[in-house]
N, C-alpha and C positions, 0 to 999 in steps of 0.2 A: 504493500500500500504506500510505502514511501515512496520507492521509486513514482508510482503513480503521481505524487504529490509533486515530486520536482520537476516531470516530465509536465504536468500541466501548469504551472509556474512557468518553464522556458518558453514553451510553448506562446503563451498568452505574451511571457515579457518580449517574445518575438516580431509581438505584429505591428508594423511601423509603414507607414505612408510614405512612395516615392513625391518624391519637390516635383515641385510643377513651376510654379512662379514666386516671386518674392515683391514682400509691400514693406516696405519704409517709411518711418514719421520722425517728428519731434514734438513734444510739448513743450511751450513756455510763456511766460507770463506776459504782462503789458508792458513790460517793461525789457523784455527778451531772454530774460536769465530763465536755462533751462529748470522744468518742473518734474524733478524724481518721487519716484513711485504710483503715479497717475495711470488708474486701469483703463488701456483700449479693450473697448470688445467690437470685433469684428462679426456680423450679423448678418442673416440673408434676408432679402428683404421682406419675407414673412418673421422676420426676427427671431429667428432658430441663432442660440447663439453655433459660431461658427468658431471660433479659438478666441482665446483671450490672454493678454499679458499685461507689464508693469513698466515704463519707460526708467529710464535708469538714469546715474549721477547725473549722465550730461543730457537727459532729457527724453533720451530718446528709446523708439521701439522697433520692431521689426514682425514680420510675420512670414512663413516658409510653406511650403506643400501645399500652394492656395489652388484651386482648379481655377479657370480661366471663366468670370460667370461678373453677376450683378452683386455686390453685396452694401450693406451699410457700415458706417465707421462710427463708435459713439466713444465719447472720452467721459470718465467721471475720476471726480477729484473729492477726498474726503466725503466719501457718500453721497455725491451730489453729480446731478448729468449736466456737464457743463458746455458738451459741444456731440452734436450728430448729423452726417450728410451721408446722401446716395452714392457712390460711384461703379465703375464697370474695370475691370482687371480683365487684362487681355496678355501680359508682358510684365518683367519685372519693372517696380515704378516707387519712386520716391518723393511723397507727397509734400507740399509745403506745410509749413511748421504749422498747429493747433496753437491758437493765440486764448489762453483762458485765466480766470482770477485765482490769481492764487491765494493762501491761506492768510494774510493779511488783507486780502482784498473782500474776503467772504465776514467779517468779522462780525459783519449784522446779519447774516443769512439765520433765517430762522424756518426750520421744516418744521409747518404745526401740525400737521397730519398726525391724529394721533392712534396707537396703535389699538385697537379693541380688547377688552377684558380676555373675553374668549372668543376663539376664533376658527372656524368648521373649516378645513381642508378635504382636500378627495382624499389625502391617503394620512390625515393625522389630525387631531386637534389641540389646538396650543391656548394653554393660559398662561398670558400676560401679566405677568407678577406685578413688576414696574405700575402696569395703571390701577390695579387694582387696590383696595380695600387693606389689604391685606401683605402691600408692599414693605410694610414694617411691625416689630413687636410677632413674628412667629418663629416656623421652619418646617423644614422638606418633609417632614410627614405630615405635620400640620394641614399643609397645603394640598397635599397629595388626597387627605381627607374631603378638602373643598373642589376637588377637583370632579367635573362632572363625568358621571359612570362609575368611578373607581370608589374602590369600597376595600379599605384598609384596617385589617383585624391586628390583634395580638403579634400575630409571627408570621402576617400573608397579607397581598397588597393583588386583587384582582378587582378583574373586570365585573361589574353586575352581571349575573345570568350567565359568567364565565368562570375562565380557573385565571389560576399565576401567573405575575407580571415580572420580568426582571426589570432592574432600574440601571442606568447609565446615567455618569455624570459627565458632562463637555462628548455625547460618544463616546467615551470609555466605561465600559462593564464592569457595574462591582463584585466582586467576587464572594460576595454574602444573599445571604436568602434566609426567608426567617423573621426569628428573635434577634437575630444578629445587622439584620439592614435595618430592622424599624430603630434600634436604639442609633445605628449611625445616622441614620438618617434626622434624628432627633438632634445632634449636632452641628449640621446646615441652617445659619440663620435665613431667613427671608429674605434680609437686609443685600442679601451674596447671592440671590437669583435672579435672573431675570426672565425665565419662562419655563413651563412644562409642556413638552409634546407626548403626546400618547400617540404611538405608530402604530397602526396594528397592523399592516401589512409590512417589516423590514425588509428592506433590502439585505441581498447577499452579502452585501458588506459585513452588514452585523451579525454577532455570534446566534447561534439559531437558538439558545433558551428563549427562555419563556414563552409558557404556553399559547400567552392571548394577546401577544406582542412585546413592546419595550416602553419603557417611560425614559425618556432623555429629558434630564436637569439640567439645563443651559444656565450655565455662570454668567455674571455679568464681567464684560471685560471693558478695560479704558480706551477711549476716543484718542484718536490722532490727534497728537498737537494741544495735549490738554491734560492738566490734572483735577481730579473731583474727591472730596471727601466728604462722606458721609455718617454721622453719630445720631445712635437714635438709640434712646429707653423706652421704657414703659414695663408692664404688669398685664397678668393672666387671671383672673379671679374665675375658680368655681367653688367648692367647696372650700377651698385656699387660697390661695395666691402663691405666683410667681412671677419675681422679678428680671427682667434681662435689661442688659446695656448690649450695645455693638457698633463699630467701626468697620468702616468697608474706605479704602484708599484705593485709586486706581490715578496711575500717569503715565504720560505717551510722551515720549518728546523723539522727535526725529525716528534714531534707530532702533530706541528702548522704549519696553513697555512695562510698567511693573501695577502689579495690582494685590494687596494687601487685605486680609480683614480678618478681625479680633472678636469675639462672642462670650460673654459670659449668663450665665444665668443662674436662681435659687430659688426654691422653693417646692409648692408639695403637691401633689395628685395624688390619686385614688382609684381603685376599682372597689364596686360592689356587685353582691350579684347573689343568687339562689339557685340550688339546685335540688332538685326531688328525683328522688331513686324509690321506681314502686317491686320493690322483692314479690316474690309469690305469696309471702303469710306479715311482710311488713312493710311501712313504708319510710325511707329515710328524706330530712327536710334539712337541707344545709343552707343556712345564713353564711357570709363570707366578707369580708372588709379589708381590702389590706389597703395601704397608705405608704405615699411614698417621700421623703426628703429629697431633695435634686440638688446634686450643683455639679453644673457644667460648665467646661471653659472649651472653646476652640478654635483653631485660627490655620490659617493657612496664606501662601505667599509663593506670587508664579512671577517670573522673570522671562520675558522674553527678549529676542536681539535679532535684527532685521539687518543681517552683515551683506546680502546685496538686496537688490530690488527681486531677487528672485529665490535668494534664500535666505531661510528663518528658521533659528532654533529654539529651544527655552526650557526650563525646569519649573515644577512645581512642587508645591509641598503643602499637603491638608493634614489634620493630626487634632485628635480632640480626648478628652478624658473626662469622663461621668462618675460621682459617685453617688451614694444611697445611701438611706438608713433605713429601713422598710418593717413595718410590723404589721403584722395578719393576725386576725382572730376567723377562724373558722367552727361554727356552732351548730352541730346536728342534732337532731331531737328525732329519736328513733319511735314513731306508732304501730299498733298494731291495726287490720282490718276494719276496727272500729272509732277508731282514731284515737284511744287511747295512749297516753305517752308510756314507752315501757323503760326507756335511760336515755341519758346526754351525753354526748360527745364531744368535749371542747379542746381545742388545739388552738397555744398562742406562740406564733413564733416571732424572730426577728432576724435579720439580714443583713449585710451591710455589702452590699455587691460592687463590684468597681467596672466600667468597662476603657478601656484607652485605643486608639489604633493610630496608626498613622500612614500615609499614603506619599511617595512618592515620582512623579513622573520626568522624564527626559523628553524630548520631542524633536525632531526637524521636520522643516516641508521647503521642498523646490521645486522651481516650475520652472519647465523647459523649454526654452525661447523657441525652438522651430515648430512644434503644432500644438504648442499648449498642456505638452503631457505637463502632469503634477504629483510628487512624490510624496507620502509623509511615510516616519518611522517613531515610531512609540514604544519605550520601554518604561515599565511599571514595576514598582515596588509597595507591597501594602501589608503592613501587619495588625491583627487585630486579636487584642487578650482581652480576658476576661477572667474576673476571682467572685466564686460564690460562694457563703458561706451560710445554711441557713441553720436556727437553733430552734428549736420545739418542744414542745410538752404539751401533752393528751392529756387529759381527765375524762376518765368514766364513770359516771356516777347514776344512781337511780334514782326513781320517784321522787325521792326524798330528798335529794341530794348528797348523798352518802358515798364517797368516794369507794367504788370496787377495784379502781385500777389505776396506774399513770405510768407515763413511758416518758424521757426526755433523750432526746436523740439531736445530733447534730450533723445535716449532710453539706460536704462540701463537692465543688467541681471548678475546676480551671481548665482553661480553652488557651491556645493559643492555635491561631493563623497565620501562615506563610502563604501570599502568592507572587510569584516573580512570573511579567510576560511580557511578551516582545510581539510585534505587529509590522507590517509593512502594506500601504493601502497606495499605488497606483491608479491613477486614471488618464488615460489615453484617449483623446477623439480622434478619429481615424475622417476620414472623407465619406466613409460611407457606414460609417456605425461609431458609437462613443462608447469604449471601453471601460471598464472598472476592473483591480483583480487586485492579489493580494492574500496574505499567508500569516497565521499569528502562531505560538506557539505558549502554552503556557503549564506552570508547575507551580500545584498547590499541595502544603501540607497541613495540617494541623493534629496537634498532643492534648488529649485531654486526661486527666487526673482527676480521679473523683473516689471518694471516701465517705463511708457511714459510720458513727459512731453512736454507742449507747450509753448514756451519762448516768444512766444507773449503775453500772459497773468499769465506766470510762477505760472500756475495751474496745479495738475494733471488735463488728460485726461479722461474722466470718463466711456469713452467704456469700458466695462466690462473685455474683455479679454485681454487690454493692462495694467494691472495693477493686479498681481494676484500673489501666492505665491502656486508653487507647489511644493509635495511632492510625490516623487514613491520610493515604496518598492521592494524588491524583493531576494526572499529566494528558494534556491536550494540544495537539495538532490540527491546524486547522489550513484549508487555504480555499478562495473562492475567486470567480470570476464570475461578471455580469454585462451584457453589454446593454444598449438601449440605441431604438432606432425611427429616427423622424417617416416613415414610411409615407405619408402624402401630408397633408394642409387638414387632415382630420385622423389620421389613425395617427397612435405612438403607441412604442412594444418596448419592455425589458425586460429582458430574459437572465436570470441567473441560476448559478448551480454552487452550494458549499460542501466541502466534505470535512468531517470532524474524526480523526480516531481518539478515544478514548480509552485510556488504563487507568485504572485503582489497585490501590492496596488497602484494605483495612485487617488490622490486627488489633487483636485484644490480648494483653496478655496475662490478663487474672484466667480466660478462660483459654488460652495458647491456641487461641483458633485465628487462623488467616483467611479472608475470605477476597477473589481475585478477580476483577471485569476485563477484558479486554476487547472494543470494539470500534467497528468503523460503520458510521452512516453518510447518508448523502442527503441533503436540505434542497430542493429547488424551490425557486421561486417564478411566478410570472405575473406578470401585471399589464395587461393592455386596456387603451385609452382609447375613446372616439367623442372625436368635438365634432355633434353635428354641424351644430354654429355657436354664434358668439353666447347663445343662451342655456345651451343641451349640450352636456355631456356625460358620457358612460364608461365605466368603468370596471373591468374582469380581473382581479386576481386570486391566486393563489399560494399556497406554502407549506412548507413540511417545518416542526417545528420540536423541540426536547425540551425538556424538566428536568433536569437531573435533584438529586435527594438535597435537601438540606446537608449540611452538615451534626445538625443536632439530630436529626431525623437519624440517623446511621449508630449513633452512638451508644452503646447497649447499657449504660449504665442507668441505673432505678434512679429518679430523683424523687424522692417521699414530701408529700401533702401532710400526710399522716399517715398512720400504721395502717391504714384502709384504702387510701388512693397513691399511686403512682404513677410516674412518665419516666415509659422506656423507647430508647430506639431500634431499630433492628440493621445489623451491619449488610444483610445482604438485599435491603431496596432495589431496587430496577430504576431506569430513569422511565419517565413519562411521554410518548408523542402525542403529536396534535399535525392532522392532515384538515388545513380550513383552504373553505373557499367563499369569495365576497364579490357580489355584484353591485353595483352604485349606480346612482343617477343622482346629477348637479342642475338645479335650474339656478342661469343668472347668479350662481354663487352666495345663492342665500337658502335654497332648498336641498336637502342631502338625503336619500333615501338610500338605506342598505340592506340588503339581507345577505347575511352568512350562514355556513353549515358547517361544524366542527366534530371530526371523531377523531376521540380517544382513547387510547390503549395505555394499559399498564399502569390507569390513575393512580397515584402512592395518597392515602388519607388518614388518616388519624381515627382508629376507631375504639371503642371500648371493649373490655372483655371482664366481662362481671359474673364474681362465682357467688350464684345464689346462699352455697351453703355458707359461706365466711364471708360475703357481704365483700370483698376485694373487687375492687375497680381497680384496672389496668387500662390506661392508656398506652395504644401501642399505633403503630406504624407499618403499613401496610401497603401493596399495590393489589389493591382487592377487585379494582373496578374496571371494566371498559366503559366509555360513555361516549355520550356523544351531546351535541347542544345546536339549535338553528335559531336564528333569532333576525328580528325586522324591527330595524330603526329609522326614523324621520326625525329630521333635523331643522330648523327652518327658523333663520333669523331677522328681526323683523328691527329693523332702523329706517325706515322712511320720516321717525321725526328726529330732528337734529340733537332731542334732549334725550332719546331713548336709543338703547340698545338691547335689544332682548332676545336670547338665545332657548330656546324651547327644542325638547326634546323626549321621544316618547319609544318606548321600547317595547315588544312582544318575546319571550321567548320560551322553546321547550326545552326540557329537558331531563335526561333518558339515563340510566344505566344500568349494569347486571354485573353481579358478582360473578368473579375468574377464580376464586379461592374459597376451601371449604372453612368460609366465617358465617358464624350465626349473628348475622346482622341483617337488617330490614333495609331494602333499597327504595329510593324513594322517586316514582317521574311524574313530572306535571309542567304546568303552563306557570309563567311567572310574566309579572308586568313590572316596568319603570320609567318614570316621570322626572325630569327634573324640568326647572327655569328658572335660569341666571337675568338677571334685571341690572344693567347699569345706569342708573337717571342723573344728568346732568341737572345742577339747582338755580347754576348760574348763568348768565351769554359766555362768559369768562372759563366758564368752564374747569374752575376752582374747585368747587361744589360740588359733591356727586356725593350719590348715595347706592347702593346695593341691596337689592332685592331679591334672596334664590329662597326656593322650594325646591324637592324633591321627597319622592313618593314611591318606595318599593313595595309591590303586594307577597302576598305570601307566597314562596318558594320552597323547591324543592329538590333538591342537589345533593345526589348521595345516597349519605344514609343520613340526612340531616332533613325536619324539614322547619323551613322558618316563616316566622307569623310576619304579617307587615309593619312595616314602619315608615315612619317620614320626619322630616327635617325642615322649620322655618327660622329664615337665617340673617341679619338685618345687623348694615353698616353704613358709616359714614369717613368722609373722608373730604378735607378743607388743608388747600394751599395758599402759601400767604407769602411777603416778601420776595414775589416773584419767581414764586413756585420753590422756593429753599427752603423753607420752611413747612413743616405738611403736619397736619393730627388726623389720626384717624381712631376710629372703635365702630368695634364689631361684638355683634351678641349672634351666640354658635347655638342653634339648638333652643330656640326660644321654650319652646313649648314641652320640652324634655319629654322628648318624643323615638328617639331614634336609638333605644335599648335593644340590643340584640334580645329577641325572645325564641327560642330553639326547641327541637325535641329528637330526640331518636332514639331508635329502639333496636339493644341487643343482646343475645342471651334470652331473651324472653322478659329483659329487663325494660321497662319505659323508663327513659330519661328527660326529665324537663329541665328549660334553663334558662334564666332570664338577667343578663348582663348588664349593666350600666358603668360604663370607664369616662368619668366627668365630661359627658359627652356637650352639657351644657356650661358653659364659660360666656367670659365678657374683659374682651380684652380693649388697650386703650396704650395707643402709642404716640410719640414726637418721635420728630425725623430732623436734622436740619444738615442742607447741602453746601458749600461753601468750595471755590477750588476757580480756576481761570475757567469762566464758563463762555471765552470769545464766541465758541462755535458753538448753537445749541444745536443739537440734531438730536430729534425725538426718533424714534422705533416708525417707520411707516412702509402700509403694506409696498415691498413693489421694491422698496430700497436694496440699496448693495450692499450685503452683511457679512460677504466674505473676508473683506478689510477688519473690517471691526472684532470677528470673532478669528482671526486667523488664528491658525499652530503649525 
């Protein structure tokens, strides 16, 4: 399979366009002094772009392998279109020089276009952090939670009515899934983004996890020729409060761009929630509380160096640390069929967990003067540890309250992560197809340590798998090519293929078992487009798609609730596919219709195993399921008044599965619906003023062996600029009507489970912001602008 790997590598890095003719320019100011780094793009006169490049020190550009045809010339200079004309290439030709303003000359250009809250694409939808509500006083899961469709639990971040989402930050893949990306993610302030895209059809580029697409975390980066900083406080109140400060710097000047920010935060959150276990002759009713201390610091700092007009390198560095103080009261009141109480159950523990990681990356990109090819190379480094340490004590006691028993026990677990990967992402436009390709390679490990001890006799516990030192490997090869091709003035096609091989190792060695994956798939993707016209368009794609296991999901060791509930993992999981397919239709770019069909194999879920005689619940880990999901959504955003923006959306979907493994669990298929609508109201002409208006409304569902009752969410903000937009307050109330309680049930063993969750879902938050820094140039986000400058790597 390797051979194969490098044979289609050569292959693709082979394919290169004989020269035809050559075009010549220059840029320079009014003044004549030439204008370096100013993007020509060279265009057909249907405005396909045709190559594009950067004029250099002394001004100037060049362009190679041109066919002999009509095409257009357009120059833009710091995000703005400063000059565009017709001509005809017949011969090589060397144009007179683009006479445009340069960066002192633009000093008062002001782009007020501004960029929309949310915003419906064919193949993704992006929230617009920067204008929203919500641009200050949060962070990346937060948001991910406001973010419409997505629906973000405990240790899983999916799609409504779908499965698993992996998250990318700048395009790069975190190498967490889990309990371990929602707490990273918890250390991205708000303040450091400037947008969320939900993909759900990826290109080959990207690594083919997750089931139901990708979420790309777009960072904010500094403007050319400019520096900005930004400080903003504020507080979280739900049942507590928590405090955050944060700093975000970003500066450009000529060849260097540096961009800085600083994060801290403190204070407390909560889960509550019940659960009922109906046994065959009893029934158990658990109350539950735990609460948590926070304080987080995180900060990160990317340097980049722009050493010609055509190449660019730079480093970064993210890195953050959480700790806890956490104390649980968990209280069971055991009945009999007549509801009589027959004893109590109480367990109070405490915790003090820490989590740290840190993230480093390298980078180049070059672009190649003769047809526009463009290089990048990324290498990554990220580690991420974790110390748990929890303390407990049971009490059993009867009617009376008579204590018959007590147990104090102390379970600990440490984690640490290693991933180191390397990538190389080519793209080549060719004359008669525009290429993509490219190959990554990556090695992860991580060690977990985990230990039970009983404080009654402050001995270890000698059951074999509460005491165990595991370790899993896991190393991946990857390489992919995609081309895409303008086929007439209404059709476009892109076609890709990835292939991944895949080895693990996991070893335990309390119990000296090795258990070994070794495989190789292949990911295609295809996507074709047809613009009837300026108002109709339609859209076919499809994808092959993997899951692979958590890493806490793998890990065999018990972590104890109490002497009665556990979470174990199982070391030999499967990974998960997903074969989807999505047909679209666009009117005028405010109406979106979709329907998709997704099947799946090998689902991996989290089920119970409950022994009636000894009342033990085991949460365990499993690939129990095949399933599959079809689902039809309309989209339709409605701004014809200048004060209103309003994104409305409504979803249908089924869904299906049947158990592959002999579990005694109850599968569950039906129809499920969801509602949301995002409101952005403008208060002012100034456009200062704005307020936020969303709903959302999921009916009852049923996925699994899960089925869940409905919920919904009213959600209501304000947001006011002042000093010339430097100054900003904004508050937001989450969950007005504390409405949006996970309420669950399923049934295994012959056991019914009910369960009704509440994680401070209602809050009220209230932040300042204020911006300060050379603000000569403003250039706001607008649709249609050139953002490749801006976010370079």
């Amino acid at each position: 399979m390797k051979t194969k790997l490098i044979i289609l590598i050569c292959f693709t890095a082979s394919l290169v366009s004989f020269a035809q003719t050559k075009l010549s320019g220059s840029v320079v100011d009014a003044t004549q002094q030439p204008i370096d780094f100013a993007e020509i793009l060279l265009l057909s006169p249907e405005e396909k772009l045709i190559q594009h490049t950067y004029t250099d020190e002394a001004g100037k550009f060049s362009f190679e392998s041109i066919a002999s045809d009509s095409y257009k010339i357009r120059v833009n200079n710091l995000g703005t279109k400063q000059y565009e004309t017709a001509l005809t290439i017949s011969q090589d030709s060397t144009l007179a020089p683009f006479v445009i303003q340069n960066d002192k000359m633009l000093d008062e250009i002001v782009v007020a276009a501004q960029a929309k809250v949310f915003e419906r694409k064919v193949d993704r939808t992006v929230f617009n952090i920067e204008q929203s509500v919500h641009a200050n006083n949060s962070n990346a899961k937060d948001l991910l939670k406001l973010t419409p469709g997505l629906k973000v639990d405990k240790d899983q971040i999916s799609l409504i009515g779908k499965n698993s989402m992996q998250v990318m930050i700048n395009d790069k893949m975190l190498p967490l899934t889990g309990e371990e990306l929602i707490n990273y993610l918890n250390t991205i302030p708000s303040e450091n983004i400037q947008k969320i895209e939900i993909i759900s059809t990826p290109p080959a580029k990207y690594e083919a996890s997750g089931n139901s697409g990708l979420i790309n975390i777009v960072l904010k980066q500094a403007k050319h020729n400019a520096w900005n900083n930004q400080i903003s406080t504020g507080f979280e109140a739900a049942d507590k409060a928590t405090w955050k400060i944060s700093d975000v710097f970003n500066y450009s000047k000529n060849k260097v761009s540096i961009a800085a920010a600083f994060n801290a935060s403190t204070g407390y959150n909560q889960e509550i929630g019940k659960m009922d276990l109906h046994y065959p002759t009893e029934t158990w009713n658990t109350v539950y509380r735990e609460t948590r201390k926070n304080k987080d610091i995180s900060g990160s700092f990317q340097l980049d160096y722009q050493a010609t007009p055509r190449t660019g390198f730079g480093v970064q560095y993210r890195g953050s640390k959480n700790t806890q103080e956490t104390t649980d009261k968990n209280q069971v009141g055991v009945y009999n069929l007549v509801d009589n109480l027959l004893k109590n159950i109480d367990t109070k523990g405490k915790s003090a967990p820490d989590f740290n990681n840190h993230a480093i990356n390298l980078n180049l990109a070059h672009k190649f003067d003769t047809v526009g090819t463009k290089l990048n190379i990324d290498m990554d480094y990220f580690n991420y540890i974790t110390n748990k340490s929890r303390v407990f004590n049971t009490i059993t006691s009867d009617v009376n309250n008579v204590v018959n028993k007590e147990q104090q026990a102390q379970t600990t677990g440490d984690q640490k992560i290693d991933n180191y990967s390397a990538k190389i992402d080519i793209e080549q436009p060719l004359s008669f197809v525009n290429l993509s390709y490219g190959a990554k390679v990556s090695f992860v490990k991580t060690v977990n340590n985990a230990n039970s001890f009983n404080f009654n006799n402050q001995t270890l516990v000698n059951e074999i798998l509460q005491a165990d030192h595991f370790i899993y490997k896991e190393n991946i090869q990857a390489a992919y090519i995609s081309a895409t091709k303008t086929i007439s003035k209404k059709w476009e096609a892109q076609l890709g293929l990835r292939v991944e091989s895949t080895q693990t190792i996991g070893e335990s060695v309390a119990t000296k078992s090795i258990e070994k994956t070794n495989y190789t798939e292949l990911f295609p993707t295809l996507y074709v487009s047809y613009k009837m016209n300026d108002e109709n368009n339609f859209t076919l794609s499809a994808n092959r798609r993997i899951n692979r296991p958590s890493f806490w999901q793998l890990n065999p060791f018990r972590w104890y609730i109490n002497e009665y509930n556990y979470v174990t993992g199982d070391p030999t999981l499967k990974p998960t596919y997903v074969n989807a397919v999505n047909v679209g239709y666009t009117f005028k770019n405010k109406l979106f219709i979709n329907a998709s069909y997704s099947k799946i194999t090998n689902l991996a879920s989290q089920y119970s195993n409950i022994d009636s005689a000894t009342n033990i619940q085991i949460l365990k880990q499993g690939n129990i399921f095949d399933a599959a999901s079809t689902n039809l959504s309309i989209t339709h955003t409605f701004d014809t008044w200048h004060w209103l923006n309003s994104q409305n959306t409504v979803s249908a979907f089924y869904n299906s599965s049947k158990l592959i493994q002999d579990v005694n669990v109850e599968t569950n298929n039906g129809m499920g619906y969801y509602f949301n609508s995002n409101n952005t109201i403008q208060l002012n002409a100034d456009k200062t003023f704005q307020a936020q208006v969303d709903f959302w409304y999921q009916s009852k569902l049923n996925n699994g062996n899960w089925k869940l009752k409905p919920m919904y969410g009213l959600n209501l903000g304000l947001k006011y600029a002042m000093l010339d937009k430097k100054l900003n307050v904004s508050a937001y109330m989450n969950d007005i009507l504390r409405t949006s309680n996970l309420r669950a049930q399923a049934t295994s063993d012959g056991v019914k489970q009910q369960y009704n969750m509440y994680n401070d879902n209602r809050y009220f938050t209230f932040g300042l912001s204020y911006n300060f820094g050379n603000a000569k140039i403003k250039v706001k986000e607008r649709q249609g602008s050139n953002k490749d400058i801006i976010n370079r790597k």
